[in-house]
C-alpha positions in Angstrom: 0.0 0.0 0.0 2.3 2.7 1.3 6.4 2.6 0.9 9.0 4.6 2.1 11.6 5.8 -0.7 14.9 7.3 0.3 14.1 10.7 -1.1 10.9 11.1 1.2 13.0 9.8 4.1 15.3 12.9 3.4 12.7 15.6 3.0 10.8 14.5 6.3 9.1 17.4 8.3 11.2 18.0 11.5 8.1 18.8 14.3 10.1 18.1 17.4 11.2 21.7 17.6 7.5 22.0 18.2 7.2 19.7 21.2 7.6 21.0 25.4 10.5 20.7 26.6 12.3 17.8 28.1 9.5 15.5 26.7 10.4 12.1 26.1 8.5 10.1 23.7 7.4 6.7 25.3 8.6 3.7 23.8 6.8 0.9 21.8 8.1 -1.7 23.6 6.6 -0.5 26.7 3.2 -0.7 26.1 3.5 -4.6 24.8 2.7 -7.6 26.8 4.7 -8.7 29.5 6.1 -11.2 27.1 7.5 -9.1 24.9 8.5 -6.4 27.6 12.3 -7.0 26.5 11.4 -5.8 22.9 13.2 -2.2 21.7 12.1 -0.1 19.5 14.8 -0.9 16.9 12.9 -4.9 17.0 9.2 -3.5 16.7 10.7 -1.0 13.6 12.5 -4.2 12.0 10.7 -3.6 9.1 12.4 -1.0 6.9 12.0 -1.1 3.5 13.1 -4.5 2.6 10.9 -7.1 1.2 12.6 -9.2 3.4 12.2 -6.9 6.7 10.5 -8.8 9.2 6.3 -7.4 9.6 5.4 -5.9 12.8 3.5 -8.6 15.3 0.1 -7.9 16.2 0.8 -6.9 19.9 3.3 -4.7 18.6 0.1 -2.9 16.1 -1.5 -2.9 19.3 1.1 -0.8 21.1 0.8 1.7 18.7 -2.7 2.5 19.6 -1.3 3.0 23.3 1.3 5.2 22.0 -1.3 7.5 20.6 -3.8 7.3 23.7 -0.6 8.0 25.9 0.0 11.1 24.0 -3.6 11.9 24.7 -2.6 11.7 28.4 -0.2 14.9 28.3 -2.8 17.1 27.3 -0.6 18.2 24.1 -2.3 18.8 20.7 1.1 19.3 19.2 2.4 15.7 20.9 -0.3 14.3 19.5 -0.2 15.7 16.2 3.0 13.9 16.1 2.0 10.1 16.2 0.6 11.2 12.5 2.3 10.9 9.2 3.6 13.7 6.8 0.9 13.5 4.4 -2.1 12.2 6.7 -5.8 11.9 6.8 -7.9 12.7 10.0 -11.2 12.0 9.9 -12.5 12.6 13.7 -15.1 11.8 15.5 -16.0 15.4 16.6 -15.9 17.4 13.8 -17.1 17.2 10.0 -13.9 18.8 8.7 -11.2 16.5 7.2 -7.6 17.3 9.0 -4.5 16.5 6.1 -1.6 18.4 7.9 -0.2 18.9 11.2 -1.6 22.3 12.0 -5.4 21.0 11.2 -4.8 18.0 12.9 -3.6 20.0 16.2 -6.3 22.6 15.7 -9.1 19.7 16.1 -7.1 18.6 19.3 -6.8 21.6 20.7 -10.5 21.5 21.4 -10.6 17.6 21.8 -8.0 17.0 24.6 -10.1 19.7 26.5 -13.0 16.4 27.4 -9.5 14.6 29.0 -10.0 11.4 26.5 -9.1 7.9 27.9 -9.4 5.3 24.8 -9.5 1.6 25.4 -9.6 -1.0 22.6 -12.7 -3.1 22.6 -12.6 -4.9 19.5 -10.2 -4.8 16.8 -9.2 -6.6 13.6 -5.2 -6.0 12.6 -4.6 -6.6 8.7 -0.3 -6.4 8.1 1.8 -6.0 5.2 5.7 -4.7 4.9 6.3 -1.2 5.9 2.0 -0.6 6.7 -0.5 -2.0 9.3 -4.0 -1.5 10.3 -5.8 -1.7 13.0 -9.7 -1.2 12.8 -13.1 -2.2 15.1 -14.4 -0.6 18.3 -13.2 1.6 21.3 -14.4 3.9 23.7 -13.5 6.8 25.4 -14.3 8.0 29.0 -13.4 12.3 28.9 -12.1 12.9 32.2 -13.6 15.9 32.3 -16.9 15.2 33.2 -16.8 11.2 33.7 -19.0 10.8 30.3 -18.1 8.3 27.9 -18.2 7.4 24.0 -18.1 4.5 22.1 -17.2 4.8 18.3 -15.7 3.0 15.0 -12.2 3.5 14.1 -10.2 2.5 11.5 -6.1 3.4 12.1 -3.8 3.0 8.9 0.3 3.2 9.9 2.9 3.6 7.8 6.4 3.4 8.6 8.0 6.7 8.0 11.4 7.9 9.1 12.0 5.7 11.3 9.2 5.3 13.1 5.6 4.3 12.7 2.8 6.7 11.9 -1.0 7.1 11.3 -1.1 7.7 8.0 -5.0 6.9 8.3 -7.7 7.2 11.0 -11.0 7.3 10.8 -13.7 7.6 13.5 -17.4 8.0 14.3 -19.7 7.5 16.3 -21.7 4.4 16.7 -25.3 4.4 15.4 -26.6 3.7 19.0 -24.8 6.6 20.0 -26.7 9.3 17.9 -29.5 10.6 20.3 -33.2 10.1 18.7 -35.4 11.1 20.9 -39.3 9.4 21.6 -41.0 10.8 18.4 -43.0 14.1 20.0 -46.9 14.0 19.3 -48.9 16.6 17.6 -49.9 17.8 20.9 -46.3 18.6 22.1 -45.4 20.4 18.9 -48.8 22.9 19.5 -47.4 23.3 23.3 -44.0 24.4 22.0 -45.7 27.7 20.8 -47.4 28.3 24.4 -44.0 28.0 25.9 -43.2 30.5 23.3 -45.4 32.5 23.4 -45.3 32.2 27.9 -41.7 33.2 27.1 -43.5 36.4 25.7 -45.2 37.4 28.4 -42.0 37.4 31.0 -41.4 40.9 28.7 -37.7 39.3 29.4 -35.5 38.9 25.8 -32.9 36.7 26.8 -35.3 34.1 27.8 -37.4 34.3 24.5 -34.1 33.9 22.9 -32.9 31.0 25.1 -36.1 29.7 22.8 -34.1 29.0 20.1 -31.3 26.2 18.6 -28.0 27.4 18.4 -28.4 27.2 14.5 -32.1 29.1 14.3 -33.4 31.5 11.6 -35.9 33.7 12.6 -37.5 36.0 9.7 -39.6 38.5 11.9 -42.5 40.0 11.4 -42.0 43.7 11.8 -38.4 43.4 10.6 -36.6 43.2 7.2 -33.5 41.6 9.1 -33.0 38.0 9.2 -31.5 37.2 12.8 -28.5 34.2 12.8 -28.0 34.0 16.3 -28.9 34.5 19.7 -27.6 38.1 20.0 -29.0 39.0 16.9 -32.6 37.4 18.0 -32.7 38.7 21.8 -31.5 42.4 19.9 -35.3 41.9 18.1 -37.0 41.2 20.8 -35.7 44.1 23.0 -38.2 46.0 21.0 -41.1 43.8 19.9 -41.1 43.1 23.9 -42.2 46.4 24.5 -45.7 45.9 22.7 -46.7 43.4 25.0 -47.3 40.7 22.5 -49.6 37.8 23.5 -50.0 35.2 20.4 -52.8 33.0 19.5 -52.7 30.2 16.6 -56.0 30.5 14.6 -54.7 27.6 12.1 -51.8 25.3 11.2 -50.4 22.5 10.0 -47.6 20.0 12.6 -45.4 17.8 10.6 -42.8 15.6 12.1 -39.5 13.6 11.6 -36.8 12.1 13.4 -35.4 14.7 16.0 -37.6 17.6 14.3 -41.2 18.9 14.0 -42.3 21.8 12.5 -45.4 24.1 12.7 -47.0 26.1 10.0 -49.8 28.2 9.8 -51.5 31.4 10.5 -51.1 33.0 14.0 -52.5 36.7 15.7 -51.0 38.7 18.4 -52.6 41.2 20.8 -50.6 43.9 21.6 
């Protein structure tokens, strides 16, 4: 799949300038088995290049999971970054944006490592060939920050690369029972979502109108030529329509609803 030609080995990005001080990157061998405890890193890199380069073991694929979840532990984007190849592929679990370098890889840790991430391996399939490995199935991650945890797919595709071995691949996402749907909301609940609205209305306070909205809402007012984008922009509205008084009452309207939506059309009135 992947190969390592002397000419790449030459141009290889140096990021250790980038790394804290005194930092000492853990080795390989000390995440194996107790069996293989005596193993350097020089034995689990054997394979360099030559077809006849001996393939990395399966516990040794293995260790370079812990590797990466180790440099999870320090807290460090840019130490994490690091356990990725020069020309790498990030798809995370968190985020919708590819990451193909080290600064967007590091950017979508920088925000990650703030949960405190613990992985563990659940389930995994190792596939080998000289000079790649991958390692793909199930972990989970328990974010020290607030104790919650998160099971998810991944798929991690090394490459041996200047001496060491990289992720050259990793992909991961959520599992499907992990995606919140909700109990399907009746046609009743959808109407009662206006009265909360329109209760909101009556406090004559903005901000809690606007708490009345999802963090991605429209709203397209009524005495206003202004579409409003986000909370700010919707509570600024309100500081004036507020002043009328409003009350609302739906005279008709139509509820649809979907998975983890609803929506209510029709034609309401307002008292001032």
């Amino acid at each position: 799949f992947f190969s390592v030609s002397n000419t790449m080995k030459s141009s290889l990005v140096n990021f250790d300038s980038a790394l804290p001080t005194g930092w000492v990157q853990p080795s390989v061998a000390s995440f194996l088995p107790q069996s293989r405890k005596g193993a350097t890193d020089k034995q689990v890199n054997k394979s360099k290049g030559s077809l006849e380069g001996e393939q990395i073991s399966d516990d040794e694929v293995r260790a370079l999971f812990e590797l990466w979840n180790d440099a999870l532990q320090t807290g460090n984007s840019k130490i994490v970054a690091k356990r990725y190849s020069n020309d790498p592929m990030l798809l995370p679990t968190a985020s919708d944006v590819p990451r193909t370098d080290f600064s967007s890889i590091k950017d979508y840790f920088d925000t990650f490592l703030k949960k405190k991430p613990s992985g563990t391996i659940i389930e995994g399939k190792i596939t080998k060939g000289i000079n790649w490995c991958k390692d793909a199935g199930i972990y989970e991650f328990t974010m020290g920050a607030d104790g919650s945890k998160v099971k998810a797919r991944y798929t991690f595709f090394y490459i041996y690369e200047g001496g060491e071995w990289r992720i050259a691949h990793h992909h991961s996402s959520v599992m499907p029972e992990g995606i919140d749907i909700v109990t399907p909301i009746t046609k009743e609940r959808v109407r009662n979502l206006f009265n909360l609205w329109n209760d909101a209305l009556a406090t004559g306070d903005s901000s809690i109108v606007a708490d009345r909205y999802a963090t991605g809402a429209v709203l397209l007012p009524t005495v206003s030529d202004e579409a409003r984008y986000d909370s700010a922009a919707i509570k600024g509205y309100f500081d004036k329509f507020l002043l009328k008084k409003p009350q609302g009452k739906i005279l008709e309207g139509k509820v649809m609803i979907g998975t983890n939506w609803a929506q209510d059309a029709g034609i309401y009135e307002f008292t001032m």
